[in-house]
C-alpha positions as CSV (number, residue, x, y, z in Angstrom):
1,X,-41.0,-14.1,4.5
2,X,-41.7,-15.7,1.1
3,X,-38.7,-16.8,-1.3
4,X,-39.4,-14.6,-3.5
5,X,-39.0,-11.9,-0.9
6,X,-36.0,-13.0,0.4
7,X,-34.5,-14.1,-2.7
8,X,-35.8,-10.1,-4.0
9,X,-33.7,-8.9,-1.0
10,X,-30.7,-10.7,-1.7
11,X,-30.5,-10.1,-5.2
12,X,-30.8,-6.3,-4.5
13,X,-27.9,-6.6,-2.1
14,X,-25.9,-8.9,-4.6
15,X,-26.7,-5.8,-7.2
16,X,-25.8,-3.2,-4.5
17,X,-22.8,-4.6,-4.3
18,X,-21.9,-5.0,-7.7
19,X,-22.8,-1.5,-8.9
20,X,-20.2,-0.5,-5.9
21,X,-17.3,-2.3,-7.9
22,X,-19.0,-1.4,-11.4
23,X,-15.9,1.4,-12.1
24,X,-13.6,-2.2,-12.5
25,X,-14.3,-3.3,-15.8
26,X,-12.8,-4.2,-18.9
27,X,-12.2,-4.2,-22.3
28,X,-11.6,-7.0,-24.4
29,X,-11.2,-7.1,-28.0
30,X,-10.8,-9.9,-31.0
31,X,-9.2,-9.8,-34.5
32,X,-10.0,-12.7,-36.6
33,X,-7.5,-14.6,-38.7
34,X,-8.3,-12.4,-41.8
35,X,-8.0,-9.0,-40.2
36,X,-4.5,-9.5,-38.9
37,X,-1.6,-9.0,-40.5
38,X,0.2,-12.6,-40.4
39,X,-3.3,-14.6,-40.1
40,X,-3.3,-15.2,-36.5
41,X,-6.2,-15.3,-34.5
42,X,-5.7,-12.0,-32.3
43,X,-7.6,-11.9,-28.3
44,X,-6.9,-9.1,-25.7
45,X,-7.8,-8.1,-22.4
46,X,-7.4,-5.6,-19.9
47,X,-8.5,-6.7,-16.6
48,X,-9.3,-3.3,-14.7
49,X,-9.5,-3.4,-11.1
50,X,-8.3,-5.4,-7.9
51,X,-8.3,-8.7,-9.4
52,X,-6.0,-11.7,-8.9
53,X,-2.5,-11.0,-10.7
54,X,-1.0,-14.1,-10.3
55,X,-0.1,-17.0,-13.3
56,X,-1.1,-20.4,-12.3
57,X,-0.2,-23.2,-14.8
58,X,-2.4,-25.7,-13.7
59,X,-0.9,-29.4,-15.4
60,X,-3.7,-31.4,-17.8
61,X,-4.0,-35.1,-17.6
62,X,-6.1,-38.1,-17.6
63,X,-8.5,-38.9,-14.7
64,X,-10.1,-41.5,-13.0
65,X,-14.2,-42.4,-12.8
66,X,-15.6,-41.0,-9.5
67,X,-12.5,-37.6,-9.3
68,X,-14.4,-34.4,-8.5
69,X,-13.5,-31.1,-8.9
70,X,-13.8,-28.2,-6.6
71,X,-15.8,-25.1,-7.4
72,X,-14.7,-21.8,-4.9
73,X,-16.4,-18.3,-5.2
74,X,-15.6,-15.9,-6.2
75,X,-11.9,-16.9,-7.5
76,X,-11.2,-14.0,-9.2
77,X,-10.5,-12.0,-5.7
78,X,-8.4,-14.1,-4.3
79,X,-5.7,-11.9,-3.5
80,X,-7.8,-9.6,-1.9
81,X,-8.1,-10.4,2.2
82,X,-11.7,-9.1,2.3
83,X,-13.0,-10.9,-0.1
84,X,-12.4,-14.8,0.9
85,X,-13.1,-17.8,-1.4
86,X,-15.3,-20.2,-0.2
87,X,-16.3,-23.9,-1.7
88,X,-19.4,-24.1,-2.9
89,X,-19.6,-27.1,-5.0
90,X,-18.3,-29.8,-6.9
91,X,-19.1,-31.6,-10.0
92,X,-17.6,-34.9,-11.6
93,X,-13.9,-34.5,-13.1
94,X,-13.6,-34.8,-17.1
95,X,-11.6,-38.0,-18.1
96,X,-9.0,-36.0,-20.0
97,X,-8.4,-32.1,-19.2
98,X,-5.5,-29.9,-21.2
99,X,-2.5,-28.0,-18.9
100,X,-4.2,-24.4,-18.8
101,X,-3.4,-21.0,-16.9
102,X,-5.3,-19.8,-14.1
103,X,-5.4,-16.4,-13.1
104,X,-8.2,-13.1,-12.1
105,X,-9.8,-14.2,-15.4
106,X,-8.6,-17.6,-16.6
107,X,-6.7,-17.1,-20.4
108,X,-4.9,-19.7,-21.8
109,X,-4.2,-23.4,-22.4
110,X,-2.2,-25.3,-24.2
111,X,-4.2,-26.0,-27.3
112,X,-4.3,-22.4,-28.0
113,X,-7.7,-21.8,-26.8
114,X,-7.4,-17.8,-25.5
115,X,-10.5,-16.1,-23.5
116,X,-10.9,-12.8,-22.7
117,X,-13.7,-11.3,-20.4
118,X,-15.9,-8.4,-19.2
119,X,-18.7,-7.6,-17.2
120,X,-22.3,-6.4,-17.9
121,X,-24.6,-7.0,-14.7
122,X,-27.4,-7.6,-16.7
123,X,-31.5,-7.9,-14.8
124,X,-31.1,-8.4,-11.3
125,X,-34.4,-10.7,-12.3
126,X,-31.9,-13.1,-13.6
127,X,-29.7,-13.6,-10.4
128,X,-29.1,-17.2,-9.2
129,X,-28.5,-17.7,-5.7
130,X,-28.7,-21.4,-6.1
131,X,-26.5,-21.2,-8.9
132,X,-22.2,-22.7,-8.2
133,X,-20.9,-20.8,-11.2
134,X,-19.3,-17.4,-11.7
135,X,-17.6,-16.6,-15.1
136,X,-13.5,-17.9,-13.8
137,X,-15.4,-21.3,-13.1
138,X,-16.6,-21.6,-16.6
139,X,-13.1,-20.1,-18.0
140,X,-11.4,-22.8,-15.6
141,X,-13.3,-25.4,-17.0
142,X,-13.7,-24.8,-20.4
143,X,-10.3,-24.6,-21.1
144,X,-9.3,-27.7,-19.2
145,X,-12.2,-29.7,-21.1
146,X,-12.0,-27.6,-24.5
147,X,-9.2,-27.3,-27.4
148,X,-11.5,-24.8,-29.7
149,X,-13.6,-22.3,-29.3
150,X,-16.4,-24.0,-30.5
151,X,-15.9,-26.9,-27.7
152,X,-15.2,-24.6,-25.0
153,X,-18.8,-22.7,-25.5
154,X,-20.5,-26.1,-25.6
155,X,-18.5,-27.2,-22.5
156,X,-19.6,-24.0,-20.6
157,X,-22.9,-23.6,-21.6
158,X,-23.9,-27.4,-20.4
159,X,-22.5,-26.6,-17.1
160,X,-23.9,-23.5,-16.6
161,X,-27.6,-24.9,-17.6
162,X,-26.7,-28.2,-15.5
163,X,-25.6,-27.0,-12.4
164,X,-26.6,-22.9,-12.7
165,X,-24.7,-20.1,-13.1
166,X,-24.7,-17.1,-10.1
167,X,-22.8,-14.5,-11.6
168,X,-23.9,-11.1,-13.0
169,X,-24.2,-11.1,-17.1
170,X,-20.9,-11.8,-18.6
171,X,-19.4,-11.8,-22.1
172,X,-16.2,-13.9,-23.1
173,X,-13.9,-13.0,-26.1
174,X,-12.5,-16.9,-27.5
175,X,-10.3,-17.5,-29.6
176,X,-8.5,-20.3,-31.1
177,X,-6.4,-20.8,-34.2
178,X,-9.0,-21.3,-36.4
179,X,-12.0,-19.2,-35.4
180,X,-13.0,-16.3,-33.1
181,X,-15.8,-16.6,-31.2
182,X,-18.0,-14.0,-28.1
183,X,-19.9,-15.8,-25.4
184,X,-22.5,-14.1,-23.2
185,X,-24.1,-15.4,-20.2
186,X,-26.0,-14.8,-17.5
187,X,-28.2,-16.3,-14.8
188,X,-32.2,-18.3,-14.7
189,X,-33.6,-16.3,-12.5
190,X,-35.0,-18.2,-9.7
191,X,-33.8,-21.6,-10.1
192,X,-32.7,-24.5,-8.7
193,X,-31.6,-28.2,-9.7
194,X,-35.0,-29.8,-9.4
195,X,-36.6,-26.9,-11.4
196,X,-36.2,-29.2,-14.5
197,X,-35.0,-25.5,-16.0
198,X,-31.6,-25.1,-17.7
199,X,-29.4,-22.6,-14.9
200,X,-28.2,-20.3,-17.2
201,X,-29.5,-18.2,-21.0
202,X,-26.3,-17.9,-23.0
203,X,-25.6,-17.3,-26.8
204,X,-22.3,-16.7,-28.7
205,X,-22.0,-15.5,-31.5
206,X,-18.6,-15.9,-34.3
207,X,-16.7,-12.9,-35.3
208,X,-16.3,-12.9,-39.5
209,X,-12.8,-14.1,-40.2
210,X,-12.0,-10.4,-41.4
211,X,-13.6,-8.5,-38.6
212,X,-12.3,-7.3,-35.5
213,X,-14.7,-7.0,-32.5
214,X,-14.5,-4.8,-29.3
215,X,-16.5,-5.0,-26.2
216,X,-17.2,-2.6,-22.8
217,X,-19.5,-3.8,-20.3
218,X,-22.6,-4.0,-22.4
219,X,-23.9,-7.1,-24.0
220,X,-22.6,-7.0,-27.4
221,X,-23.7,-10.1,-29.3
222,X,-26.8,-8.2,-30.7
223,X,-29.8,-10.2,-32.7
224,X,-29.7,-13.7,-32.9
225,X,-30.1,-15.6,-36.2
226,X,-31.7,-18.9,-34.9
227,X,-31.6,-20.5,-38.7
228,X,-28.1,-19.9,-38.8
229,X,-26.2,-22.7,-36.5
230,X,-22.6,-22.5,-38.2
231,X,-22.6,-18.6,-37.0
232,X,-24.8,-18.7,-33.3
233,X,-25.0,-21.0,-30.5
234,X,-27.4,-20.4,-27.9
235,X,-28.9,-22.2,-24.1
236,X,-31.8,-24.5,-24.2
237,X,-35.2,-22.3,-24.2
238,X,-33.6,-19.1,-24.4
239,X,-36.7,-17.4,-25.3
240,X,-38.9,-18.8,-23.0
241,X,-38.7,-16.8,-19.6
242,X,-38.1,-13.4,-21.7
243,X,-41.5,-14.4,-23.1
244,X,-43.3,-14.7,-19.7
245,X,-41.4,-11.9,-18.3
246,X,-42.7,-9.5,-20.7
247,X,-38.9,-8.5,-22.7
248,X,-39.6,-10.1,-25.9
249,X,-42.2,-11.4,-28.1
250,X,-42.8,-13.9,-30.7
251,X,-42.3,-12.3,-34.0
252,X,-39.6,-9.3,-33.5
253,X,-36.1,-9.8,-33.7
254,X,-34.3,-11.3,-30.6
255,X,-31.5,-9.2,-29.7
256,X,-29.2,-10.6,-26.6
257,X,-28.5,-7.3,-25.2
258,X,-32.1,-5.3,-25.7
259,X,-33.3,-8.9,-23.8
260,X,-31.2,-9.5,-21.3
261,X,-29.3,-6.3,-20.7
262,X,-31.6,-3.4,-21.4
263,X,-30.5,-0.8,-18.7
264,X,-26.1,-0.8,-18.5
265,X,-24.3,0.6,-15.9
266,X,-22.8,3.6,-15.5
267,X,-22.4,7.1,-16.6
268,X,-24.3,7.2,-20.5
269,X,-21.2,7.1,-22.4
270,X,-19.4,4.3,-19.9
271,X,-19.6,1.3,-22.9
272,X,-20.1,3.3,-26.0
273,X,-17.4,5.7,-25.9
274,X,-14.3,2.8,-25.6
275,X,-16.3,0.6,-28.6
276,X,-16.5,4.2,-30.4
277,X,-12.7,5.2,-29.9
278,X,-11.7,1.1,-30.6
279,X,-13.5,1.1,-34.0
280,X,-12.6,4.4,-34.9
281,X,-8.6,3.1,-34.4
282,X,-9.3,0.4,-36.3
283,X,-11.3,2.0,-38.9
284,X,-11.1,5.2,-39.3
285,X,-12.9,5.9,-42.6
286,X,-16.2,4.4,-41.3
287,X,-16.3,7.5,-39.3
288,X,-18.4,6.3,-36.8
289,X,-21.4,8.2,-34.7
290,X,-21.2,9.1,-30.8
291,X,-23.8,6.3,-29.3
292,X,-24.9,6.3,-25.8
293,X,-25.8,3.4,-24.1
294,X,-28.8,2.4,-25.5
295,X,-27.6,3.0,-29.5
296,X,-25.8,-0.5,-30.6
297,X,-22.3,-0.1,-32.8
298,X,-22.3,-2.8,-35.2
299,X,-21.5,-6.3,-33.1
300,X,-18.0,-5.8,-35.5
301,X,-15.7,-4.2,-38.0
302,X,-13.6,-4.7,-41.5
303,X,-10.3,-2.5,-40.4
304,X,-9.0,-0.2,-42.6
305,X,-6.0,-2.1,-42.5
306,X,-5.0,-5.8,-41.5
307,X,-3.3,-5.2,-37.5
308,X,-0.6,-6.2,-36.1
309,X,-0.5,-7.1,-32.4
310,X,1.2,-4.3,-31.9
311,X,-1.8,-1.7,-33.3
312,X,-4.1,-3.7,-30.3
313,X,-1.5,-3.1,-27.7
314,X,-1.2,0.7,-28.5
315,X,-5.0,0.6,-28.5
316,X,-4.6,-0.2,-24.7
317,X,-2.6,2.4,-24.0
318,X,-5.4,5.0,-25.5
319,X,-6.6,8.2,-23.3
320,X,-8.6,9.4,-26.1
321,X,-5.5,11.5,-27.2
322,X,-6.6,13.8,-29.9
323,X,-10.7,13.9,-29.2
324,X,-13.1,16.1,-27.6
325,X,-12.3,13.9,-24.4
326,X,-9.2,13.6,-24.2
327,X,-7.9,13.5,-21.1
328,X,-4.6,14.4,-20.9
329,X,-5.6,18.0,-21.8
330,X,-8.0,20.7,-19.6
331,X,-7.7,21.6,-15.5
332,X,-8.5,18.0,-14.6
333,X,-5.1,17.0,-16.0
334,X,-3.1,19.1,-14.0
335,X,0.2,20.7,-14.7
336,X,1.7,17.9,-16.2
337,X,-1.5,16.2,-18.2
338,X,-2.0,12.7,-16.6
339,X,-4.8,11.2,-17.9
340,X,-5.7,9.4,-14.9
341,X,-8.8,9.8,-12.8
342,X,-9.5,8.7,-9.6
343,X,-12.9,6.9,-8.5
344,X,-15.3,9.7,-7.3
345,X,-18.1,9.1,-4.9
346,X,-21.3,9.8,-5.8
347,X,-21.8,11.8,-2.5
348,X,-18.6,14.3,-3.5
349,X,-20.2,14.7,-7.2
350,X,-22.2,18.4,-7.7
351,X,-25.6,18.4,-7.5
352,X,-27.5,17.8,-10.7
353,X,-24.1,15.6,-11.9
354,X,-24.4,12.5,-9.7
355,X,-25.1,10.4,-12.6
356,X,-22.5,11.7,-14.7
357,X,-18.5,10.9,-14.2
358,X,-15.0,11.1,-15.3
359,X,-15.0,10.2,-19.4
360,X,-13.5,6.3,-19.1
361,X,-10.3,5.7,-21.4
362,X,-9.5,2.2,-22.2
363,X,-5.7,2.9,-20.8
364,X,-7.2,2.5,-16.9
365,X,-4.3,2.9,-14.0
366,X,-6.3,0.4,-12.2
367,X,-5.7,-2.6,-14.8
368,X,-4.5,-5.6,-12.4
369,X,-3.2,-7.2,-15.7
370,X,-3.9,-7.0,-19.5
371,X,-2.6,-8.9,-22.7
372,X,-2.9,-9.6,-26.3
373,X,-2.5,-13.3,-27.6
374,X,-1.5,-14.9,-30.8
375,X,-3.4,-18.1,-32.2
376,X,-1.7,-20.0,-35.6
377,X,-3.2,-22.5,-36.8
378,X,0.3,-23.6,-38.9
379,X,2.3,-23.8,-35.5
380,X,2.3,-26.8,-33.8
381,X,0.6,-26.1,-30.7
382,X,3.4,-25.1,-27.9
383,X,4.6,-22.6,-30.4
384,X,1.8,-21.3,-32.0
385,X,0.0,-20.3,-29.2
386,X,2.0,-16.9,-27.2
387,X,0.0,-14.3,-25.0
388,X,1.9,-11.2,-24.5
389,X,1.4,-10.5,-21.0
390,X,2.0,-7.5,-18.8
391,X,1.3,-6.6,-15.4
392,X,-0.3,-3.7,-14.3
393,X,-2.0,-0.6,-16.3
394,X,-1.3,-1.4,-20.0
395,X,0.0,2.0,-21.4
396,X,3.1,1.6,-18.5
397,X,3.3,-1.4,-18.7
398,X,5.8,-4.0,-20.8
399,X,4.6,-7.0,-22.8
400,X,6.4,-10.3,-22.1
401,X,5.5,-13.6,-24.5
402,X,4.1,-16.3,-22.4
403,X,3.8,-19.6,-24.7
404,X,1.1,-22.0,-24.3
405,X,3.2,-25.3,-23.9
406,X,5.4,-24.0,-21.2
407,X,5.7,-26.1,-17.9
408,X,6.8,-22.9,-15.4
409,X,7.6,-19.6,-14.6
410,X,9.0,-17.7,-12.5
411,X,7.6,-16.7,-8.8
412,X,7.7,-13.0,-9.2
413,X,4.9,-13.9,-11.5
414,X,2.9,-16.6,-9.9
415,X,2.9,-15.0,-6.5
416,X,2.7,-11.9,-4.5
417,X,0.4,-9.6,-2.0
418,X,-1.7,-7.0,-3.5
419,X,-2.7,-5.4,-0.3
420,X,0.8,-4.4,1.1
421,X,3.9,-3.1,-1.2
422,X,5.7,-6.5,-2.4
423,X,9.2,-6.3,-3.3
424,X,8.9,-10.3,-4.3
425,X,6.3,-9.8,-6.6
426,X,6.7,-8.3,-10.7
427,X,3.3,-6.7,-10.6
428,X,4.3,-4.2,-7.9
429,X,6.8,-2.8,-10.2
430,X,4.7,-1.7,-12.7
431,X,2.5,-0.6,-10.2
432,X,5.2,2.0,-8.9
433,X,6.2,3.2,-12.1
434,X,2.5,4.0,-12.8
435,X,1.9,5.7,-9.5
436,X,5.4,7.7,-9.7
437,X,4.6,9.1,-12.8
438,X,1.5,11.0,-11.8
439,X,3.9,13.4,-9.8
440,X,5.3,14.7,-13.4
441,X,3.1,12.9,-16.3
442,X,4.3,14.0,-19.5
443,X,7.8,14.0,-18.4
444,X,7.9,10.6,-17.0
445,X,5.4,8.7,-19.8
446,X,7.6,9.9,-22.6
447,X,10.4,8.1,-20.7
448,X,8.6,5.4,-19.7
449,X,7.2,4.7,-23.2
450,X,10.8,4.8,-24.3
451,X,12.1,1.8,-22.0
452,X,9.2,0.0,-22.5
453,X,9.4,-0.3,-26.4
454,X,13.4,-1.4,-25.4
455,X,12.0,-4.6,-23.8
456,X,9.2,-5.2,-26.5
457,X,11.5,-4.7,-29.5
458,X,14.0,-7.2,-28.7
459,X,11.2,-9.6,-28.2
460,X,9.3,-8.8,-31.2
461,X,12.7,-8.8,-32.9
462,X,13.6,-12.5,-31.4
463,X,10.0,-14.0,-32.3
464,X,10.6,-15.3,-35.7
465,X,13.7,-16.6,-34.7
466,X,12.8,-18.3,-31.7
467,X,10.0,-20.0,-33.3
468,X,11.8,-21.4,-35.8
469,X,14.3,-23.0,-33.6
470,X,11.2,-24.5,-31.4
471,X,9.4,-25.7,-35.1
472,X,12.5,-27.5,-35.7
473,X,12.9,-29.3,-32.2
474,X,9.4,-29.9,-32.2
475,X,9.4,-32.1,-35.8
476,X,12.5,-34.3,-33.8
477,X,11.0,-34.4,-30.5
478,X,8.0,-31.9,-29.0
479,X,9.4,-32.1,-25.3
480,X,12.2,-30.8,-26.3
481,X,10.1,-27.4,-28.2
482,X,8.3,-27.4,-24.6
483,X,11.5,-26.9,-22.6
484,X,13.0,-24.7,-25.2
485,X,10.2,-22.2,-25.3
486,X,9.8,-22.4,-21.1
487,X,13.4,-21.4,-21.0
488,X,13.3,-18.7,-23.2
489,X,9.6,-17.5,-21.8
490,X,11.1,-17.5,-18.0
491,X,14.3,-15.5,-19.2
492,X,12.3,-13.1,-20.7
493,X,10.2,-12.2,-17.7
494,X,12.9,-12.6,-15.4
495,X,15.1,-9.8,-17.4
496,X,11.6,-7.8,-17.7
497,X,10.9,-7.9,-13.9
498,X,14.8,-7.2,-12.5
499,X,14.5,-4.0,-15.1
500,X,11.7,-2.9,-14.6
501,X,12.2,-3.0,-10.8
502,X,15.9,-1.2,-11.5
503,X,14.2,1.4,-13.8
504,X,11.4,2.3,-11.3
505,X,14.2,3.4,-8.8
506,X,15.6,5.3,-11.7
507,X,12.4,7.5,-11.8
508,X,12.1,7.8,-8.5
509,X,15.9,9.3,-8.1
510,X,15.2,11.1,-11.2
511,X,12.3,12.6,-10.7
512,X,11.9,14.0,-7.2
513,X,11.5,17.4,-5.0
514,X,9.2,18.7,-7.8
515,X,12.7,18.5,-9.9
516,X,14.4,16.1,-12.5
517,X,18.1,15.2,-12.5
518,X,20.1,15.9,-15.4
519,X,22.9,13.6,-16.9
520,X,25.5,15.3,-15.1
521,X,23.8,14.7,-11.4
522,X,22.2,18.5,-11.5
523,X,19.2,18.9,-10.0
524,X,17.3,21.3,-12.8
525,X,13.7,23.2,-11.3
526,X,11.6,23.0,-14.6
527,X,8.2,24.4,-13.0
528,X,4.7,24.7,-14.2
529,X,3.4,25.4,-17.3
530,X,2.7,29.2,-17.9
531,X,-0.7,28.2,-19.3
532,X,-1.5,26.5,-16.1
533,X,0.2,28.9,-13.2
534,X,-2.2,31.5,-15.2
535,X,-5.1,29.3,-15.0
536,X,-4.4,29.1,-11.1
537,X,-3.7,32.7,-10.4
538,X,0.0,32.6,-10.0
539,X,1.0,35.7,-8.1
540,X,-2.3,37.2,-7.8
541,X,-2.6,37.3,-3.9
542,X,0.9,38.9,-4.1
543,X,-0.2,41.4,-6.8
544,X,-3.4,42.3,-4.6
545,X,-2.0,42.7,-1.3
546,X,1.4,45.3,-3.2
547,X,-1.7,47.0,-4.7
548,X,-4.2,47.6,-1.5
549,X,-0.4,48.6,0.0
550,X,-0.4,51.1,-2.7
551,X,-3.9,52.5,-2.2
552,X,-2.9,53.0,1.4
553,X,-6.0,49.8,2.2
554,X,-5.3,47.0,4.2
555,X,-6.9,43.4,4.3
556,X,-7.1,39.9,6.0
C-alpha cells in the first residue's frame, strides 16, 4: 500500500470523523476599538459542544536554555473519557512566556491578548498526519510567547510551518488593546519535516478599527491583498500548492476561503444564516441578503451604532426571535416554544431531506462555555484586560468578570466531570437550569432571564468602581491591583455559582408535575396553549368514539 493510499484512507477517516462532531461549532465575533462604545477592543465566543469547561491559569516566567514543552492531542477534549490526550511532541521552551488561561479553546493572558475560535474543516487534501499541532496548541502557545495580536499570529504561524499543523481549517478571532485581528489556518497536505515545505497555509487578516466582524464555520478572511502588509499577514508560499493543485491561478484574485475552503459543512444555510442574523443586529439598515454557503457577506461591518458588551452578549442569546426562522414559534417548539433542537441523525431524517436540518441559532443549549472580553489600551494591564465568562449555553447562562492579572480562582471553576452529574463543579449548574427549562420554556426563560440580569447588573454596576480602586493600587504598587482584582474576581464567581446552584433547585420545586407553584405554596395547573391542544387534536378521539356511540357504530 502506497503512502498516498494510506495517508488517502486516514485522512477520509480523520474527515469521517469530524463531519460526525461537525453540529459542535461556534461563533465568534470581534468589535474593534472604534465600534464600541467606551473604545475597548471587544472578542466573544461561544464554544458549542462537549469541550473542556474548566479555567486553568497557567503562571508565566523565565526559562532556562534546553526546557521543552509538551504538545498533547487533542486538548480540547479532555474532559471527555473517550477521547484521551496523548503526547505527541515537544518543541524548545520560549525564554520568557506571560501567565495565560487554558481551557477547551485557550482565551486569555495577562497582557490582554484575547482569542476566540471556530471550526471550518476545510480540503481533506490538506490534512497532516505528520503534523503536532491542533488549533489549543497554537492558542496555548501564542499567548504564552505573544502580548499583541500581531506577535501572537507571527508566533503561531512559525510553529505551525516549523513543526506542521494536523488539525482541520481553523479561524481565530484576536484581540488586544490596540488592534483586532482573524487568523485562519489549516494544514500542507502531505508533509513532513524533511519536506523542506512550511507545515501549515495561514493568513490573517485586521478588522478596521470601526468594524465588527462575525464568523460560523466557514473561512471568512476573504481575498488577500498581498501589497498591503500593515492589513494581511500570510504563511511562506501560500500560493504555491493551490497552484499545482488546480484551486487557483496566477492572475485572479486569491480569496482564503474560495482556496482553501470551497465546499463547508453542513446544511446550506449552517454558516450564513448566524453571519446574516449577527450583522443584521449589528446593522440593521444595511439590510442585508439571505446567502448560502457559497455567497460571501462582507469579511466585516460599520454598526449602526457603537456596542456595548452588553448588545454582543444578547447577541448570544439569539434564536432568531422575530424572523422567518425563528424558532421558538411553529409545532417543532412545542407547547411552551423552546428553541432548542436536538441533534438528528441523518438515518431518522425524511427521505429527500437528509441534507437539510434544524435552522442553527447562535444561542446553542450545547455551548460548553462562552464569553465576551474587554481590551483597554488606557488600563494598565491587570485591569484592563476582563473576560466575562459564563458556563454553559449563553442565553441561560450568567456572565462573571474574570481579569487578566488574577493569580486564582475558585475550584468549582477549574475542575469538574462532564460525563456524570457534578455537584462540585459550577458548569453543571447552568447545565440544569438549561435542561429544566425545556419542561415549560417560556415560563421558565422569562424567569431565568430575570435572575440572570440580577447577577450581571450588580457587576456591570460595580465595574467602574472597582477599576478605579485597582488603577489606584496599581500606580502605588501593581501586586497589590493583582490581589485586589483576584479577590474581587473569585467573590464574584463564588456568589454566582452558590446562586445559581440555589436558584436551579428553585425551578425545579417550582416548576414540577406539569404545574408551577405560586407564592402562597399552591400548586396552579396552567395547561397547554389552546392554539397548540387544537393543533394536536385535543378531544378528538373522545368526540369520535361519543359520535360513532351516537350513530349506533362501534370501532377499535
Amino acid at each position: 500500500m502506497t503512502i498516498y493510499r494510506r495517508t488517502g484512507i486516514l485522512l477520509s477517516i480523520m474527515l469521517l470523523l469530524f463531519l460526525a462532531q461537525a453540529a459542535a461549532a461556534c461563533t465568534p465575533m470581534g468589535v474593534g476599538k472604534d465600534a464600541s462604545a467606551d473604545g475597548s477592543v471587544l472578542v466573544s465566543h461561544t464554544c458549542d459542544g462537549w469541550y473542556d469547561h474548566r479555567i486553568q491559569i497557567i503562571p508565566g516566567g523565565t526559562h532556562k536554555p534546553g526546557e521543552m514543552v509538551d504538545i498533547y492531542n487533542i486538548l480540547c477534549y479532555a474532559t471527555r473519557p473517550d477521547r484521551p490526550i496523548k503526547k505527541v511532541g515537544e518543541i524548545p521552551q520560549a525564554e520568557k512566556t506571560y501567565t495565560y488561561f487554558h481551557i477547551g479553546y485557550p482565551f486569555m493572558n495577562d497582557q490582554q491578548l484575547i482569542m476566540a475560535e471556530f471550526t471550518w474543516s476545510g480540503r481533506d487534501e490538506l490534512g497532516s498526519p505528520e503534523g503536532i499541532f491542533y488549533i489549543e496548541n497554537l492558542q496555548d502557545l501564542g499567548l504564552a510567547r505573544a502580548a499583541t495580536a500581531r506577535e501572537a499570529i507571527a508566533v503561531m504561524g512559525a510553529l505551525a510551518e516549523k513543526h506542521g499543523y494536523a488539525d482541520g481549517g481553523e479561524t481565530l478571532v484576536i484581540g488586544d488593546p490596540k488592534e483586532l485581528w482573524v487568523f485562519e489556518v489549516c494544514g500542507p497536505g502531505l508533509w513532513n519535516k524533511e519536506s523542506g515545505r512550511p507545515g501549515a497555509h495561514w493568513a490573517a487578516r485586521r478588522v478596521p478599527d470601526d468594524q465588527v466582524f462575525v464568523g460560523a464555520n466557514r473561512a471568512r478572511i476573504g481575498e488577500i491583498d498581498f501589497d498591503d502588509k500593515e492589513n494581511f499577514m500570510y504563511s511562506t508560499d501560500i500560493t504555491k500548492l493551490p497552484e499545482q493543485m488546480g484551486w487557483w491561478k496566477k492572475g485572479e484574485p486569491f480569496h482564503f476561503a474560495n482556496v482553501f475552503n470551497p465546499e463547508p459543512y453542513g446544511y446550506p444555510y449552517y454558516q450564513a444564516r448566524r453571519e446574516w442574523r449577527a450583522f443584521s443586529l449589528v446593522a440593521p439598515s444595511q439590510n442585508f441578503e439571505i446567502l448560502d454557503e457559497y455567497e460571501h457577506y462582507p469579511f466585516s461591518v460599520v454598526p449602526d451604532k457603537k456596542l456595548k458588551i452588553q448588545d454582543i452578549m444578547n447577541i448570544y442569546s439569539d434564536h432568531l426571535e422575530g424572523t422567518d426562522y425563528d424558532l421558538t414559534k411553529g409545532p417543532a417548539a412545542g407547547p411552551f416554544g423552546s428553541p432548542n433542537r436536538w441533534p438528528t441523525p441523518v438515518a431518522v431524517r425524511p427521505e429527500g431531506k437528509k441534507g437539510l436540518d434544524w435552522e442553527r441559532p447562535i444561542a446553542m443549549f450545547r455551548c460548553s462555555y462562552s464569553f465576551v472580553s474587554q481590551s483597554r489600551d488606557w488600563l494598565p494591564n491587570p485591569v484592563g484586560g476582563v473576560l466575562w465568562f459564563g458556563e454553559d449555553a449563553p442565553d441561560t447562562t450568567v456572565y462573571v468578570p474574570i481579569y487578566c492579572g488574577v493569580t486564582e480562582l475558585p475550584k468549582p471553576w477549574t475542575t469538574g466531570k462532564r460525563h456524570v452529574f457534578d455537584r462540585d463543579s459550577a458548569w453543571w449548574a447552568f447545565n440544569l437550569v438549561n435542561n429544566w427549562a425545556n419542561l415549560r420554556w417560556n415560563a421558565m426563560y422569562a424567569e431565568i432571564r430575570e435572575k440572570k440580569a440580577e447577577f450581571e447588573n450588580v457587576f456591570f454596576e460595580k465595574q467602574a468602581e472597582v477599576e478605579k480602586k485597582a488603577v489606584e493600587l496599581y500606580k502605588n504598587d501593581p501586586s497589590q491591583a493583582v490581589k485586589y482584582l483576584t479577590e474581587y474576581t473569585n467573590d464574584a464567581l463564588n456568589k454566582v455559582e452558590k446562586g445559581w446552584w440555589n436558584f436551579a433547585f428553585h425551578l425545579i420545586g417550582k416548576y414540577q408535575d406539569g404545574a408551577v407553584i405560586n407564592e402562597e405554596g399552591k400548586q396552579v395547573s396552567v395547561g397547554y396553549p389552546t392554539e397548540y391542544l387544537e393543533e394536536v387534536g385535543f378531544g378528538e378521539l373522545t368526540l369520535r368514539d361519543l359520535e360513532r356511540k351516537k350513530s349506533g357504530k362501534t370501532g377499535k
